[in-house]
C-alpha positions, 0 to 999 in steps of 0.5 A, a space after each residue: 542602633 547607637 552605634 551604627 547611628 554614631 559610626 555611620 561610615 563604617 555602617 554604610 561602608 560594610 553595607 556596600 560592601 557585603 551588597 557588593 560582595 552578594 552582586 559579586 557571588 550572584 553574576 559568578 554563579 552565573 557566568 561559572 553557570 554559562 561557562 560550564 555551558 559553553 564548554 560542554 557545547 564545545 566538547 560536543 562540537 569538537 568530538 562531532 569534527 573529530 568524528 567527522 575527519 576521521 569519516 571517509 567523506 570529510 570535505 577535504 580537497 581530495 573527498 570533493 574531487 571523488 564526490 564531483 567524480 562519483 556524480 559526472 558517472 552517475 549522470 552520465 550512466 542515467 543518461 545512458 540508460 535513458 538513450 538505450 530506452 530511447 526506441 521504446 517510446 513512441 515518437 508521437 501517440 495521435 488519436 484516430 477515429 474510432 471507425 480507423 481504430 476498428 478497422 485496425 483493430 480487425 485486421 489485427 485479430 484476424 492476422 493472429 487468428 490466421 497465425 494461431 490456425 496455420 500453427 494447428 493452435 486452438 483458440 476461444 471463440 470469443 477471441 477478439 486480440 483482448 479487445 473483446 469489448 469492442 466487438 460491438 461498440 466504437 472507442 471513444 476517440 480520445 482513448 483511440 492513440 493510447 489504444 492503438 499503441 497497445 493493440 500493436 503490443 498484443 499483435 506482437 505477443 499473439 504472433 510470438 505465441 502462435 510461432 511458439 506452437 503452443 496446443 491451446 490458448 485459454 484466456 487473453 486478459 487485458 485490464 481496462 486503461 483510465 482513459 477508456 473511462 474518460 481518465 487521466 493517466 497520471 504519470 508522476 514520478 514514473 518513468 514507465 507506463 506498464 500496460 498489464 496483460 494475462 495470457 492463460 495457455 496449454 502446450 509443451 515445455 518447448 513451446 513454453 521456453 521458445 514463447 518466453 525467450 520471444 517476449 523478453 528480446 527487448 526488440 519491438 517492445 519491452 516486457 516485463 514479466 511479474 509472475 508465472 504459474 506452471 502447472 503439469 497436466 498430469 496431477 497424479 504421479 507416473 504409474 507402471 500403466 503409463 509406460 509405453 514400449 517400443 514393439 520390436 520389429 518381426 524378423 524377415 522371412 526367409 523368401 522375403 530376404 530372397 532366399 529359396 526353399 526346396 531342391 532346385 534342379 536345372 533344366 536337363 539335368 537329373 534330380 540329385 540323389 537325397 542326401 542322407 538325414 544329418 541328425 541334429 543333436 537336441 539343442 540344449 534345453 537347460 534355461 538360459 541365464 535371465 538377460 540382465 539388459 532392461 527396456 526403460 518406458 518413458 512415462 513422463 515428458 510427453 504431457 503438456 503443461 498448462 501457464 498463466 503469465 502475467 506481464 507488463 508491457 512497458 512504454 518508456 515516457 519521455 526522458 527527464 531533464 538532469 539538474 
C-alpha cells in the first residue's frame, strides 16, 4: 500500500489501463461474437441464391416472359372450358306453383310410362319418374324451379333407357334435394351442382352399351357416372344341358320335289315290257370313319344381366370472374 500511496501516477495509470484492457477484451469478444453471426448469415444467404439461380424459375428476364406466357394460357384455357359448359346452365331457374309443377310432373310420367310400354319394358308399379312422393302431396313452391330442372333431367334418362330396350327396370332412386326440406344449397367453391340418381334395371348387353353411350353424349345434359355394378343373370356356370342345337332340316320327298313314282304310259300306247331286275350290289356295310366336323352349342350370350348406375347429373353454376 506504501507504494501505490507514494507513486500514485503510476498506480492509477495501470488501473486504467488494465480496466482499459478488460473493456477492450470484452466488446471484441462481442463483436468477434456477432462477426461469426453475421458471416454464418451470409454463407447461408448466399448458398440459398445460388441455389435459387441454378433453379429453372430464377427471376431472370427470360423466366418472367415464360412464367406471364404459362398464366395468359392457363386463363385462357379455364376460360374455354368455362365457354364450353356454357349450354349446361340454365338461363334462369323461377319457381312455379306447386299445382304447374304437378301437372308437368304428370305429363312427364306418363310420357315415359308410354315410352317404356311401347318398347315392351316392364316397369314398377309405383313408378312415378323418381318423384314418387309427390303422388299425393304439392311441392313447396320455393323448391318448385330446382325441381323442375331436375324433373327435365329424369325425363331424358327414362326416355334414353326406354330407346335402349332394356327387359326391366328395377329401381329408380332420387335422393331428396336441401331445398325439399326449406334448405339452402350451399355452392361454395363449386362449380357444379351434381343431382344424384340410381337406376337399377335388366336387359341385355346390347341394351346395356346403346343406354350408356345415350347418357354420356353431353348433349342435353352432362352426366357423369360414378359406379356401375354388372351382374350376370346366371350365377352358375355353363352346363352341358344348357347347349341348345339347331335340328336340321327333314329332306324333301320325292313327290314333294315334283318328281313321279311308278311307270306311266301315254294314252294309246302299250304298256312297255319289264325290265329286267338290275341287281344291286350290297352296299358296303363296313363302319364309316367317324365325321371329325362338330356342332358347337351356344350356352352363353343369350342371358341378360342385371345393372345398378349410379350417376350425377351436373348443372354447371354460373362462371366465375378470372383475377
Amino acid at each position: 500500500m506504501s507504494w501505490i500511496k507514494e507513486n500514485k501516477f503510476l498506480a492509477a495509470l495501470g488501473g486504467g489501463t488494465l480496466l482499459g484492457v478488460i473493456v477492450l477484451y470484452i466488446v471484441g469478444s462481442q463483436g468477434a461474437s456477432r462477426y461469426s453471426t453475421a458471416k454464418d448469415e451470409f454463407t447461408a444467404a448466399s448458398d440459398a441464391a445460388s441455389g435459387y439461380e441454378k433453379g429453372p424459375l430464377y427471376p431472370k428476364p427470360e423466366n418472367r416472359d415464360a412464367k406471364r406466357k404459362a398464366i395468359t394460357d392457363y386463363r385462357g384455357a379455364v376460360e374455354a372450358l368455362q365457354t364450353a359448359f356454357q349450354q349446361f346452365r340454365p338461363a334462369e331457374i323461377t319457381n312455379v306453383s306447386p299445382q304447374e309443377f304437378t301437372n308437368r310432373l304428370l305429363a312427364a310420367n306418363t310420357e315415359t310410362r308410354a315410352a317404356f310400354e311401347e318398347n315392351e319394358v316392364i316397369v314398377p308399379e309405383a313408378y312415378f319418374a323418381g318423384f314418387e312422393k309427390y303422388k299425393t302431396s304439392l311441392a313447396s313452391e320455393s323448391s318448385t324451379g330446382i325441381l323442375d330442372y331436375q324433373l327435365a333431367s329424369v325425363k331424358n334418362l327414362m326416355l334414353a333407357l326406354a330407346k335402349a330396350h332394356p327387359t326391366e327396370l328395377k329401381n329408380l332412386y332420387r335422393p331428396e334435394l336441401p331445398e325439399e326440406a326449406a334448405k339452402t344449397y350451399a355452392a361454395g367453391d363449386a362449380v357444379a351442382r351434381a343431382f344424384p340418381l340410381e337406376i337399377t334395371f335388366k336387359g341385355t348387353e346390347k341394351s346395356v352399351r346403346e343406354f350408356i353411350t345415350a347418357i354420356t353424349k353431353p348433349d342435353k345434359q352432362y352426366v357423369v357416372i360414378r359406379s356401375i355394378r354388372v351382374a350376370n343373370e346366371k350365377k352358375d356356370p355353363p352346363r352341358a344341358a344348357d347347349a341348345q342345337f339347331e335340328k336340321p332340316a327333314a329332306a324333301p320327298s320325292a313327290a314333294a320335289a315334283g318328281g313321279f313314282s311308278g311307270d306311266f304310259v301315254l294314252p294309246g300306247d302299250e304298256p312297255a315290257a319289264p325290265k329286267p331286275a338290275v341287281v344291286t350290289p350290297a352296299a358296303d356295310t363296313a363302319p364309316k370313319a367317324a365325321d371329325s366336323g362338330r356342332i358347337l352349342a351356344q350356352v352363353l350370350g343369350n342371358e341378360e344381366i342385371q345393372v345398378f348406375l349410379r350417376l350425377d347429373v351436373l348443372q354447371f353454376l354460373p362462371a366465375k370472374k378470372l383475377p
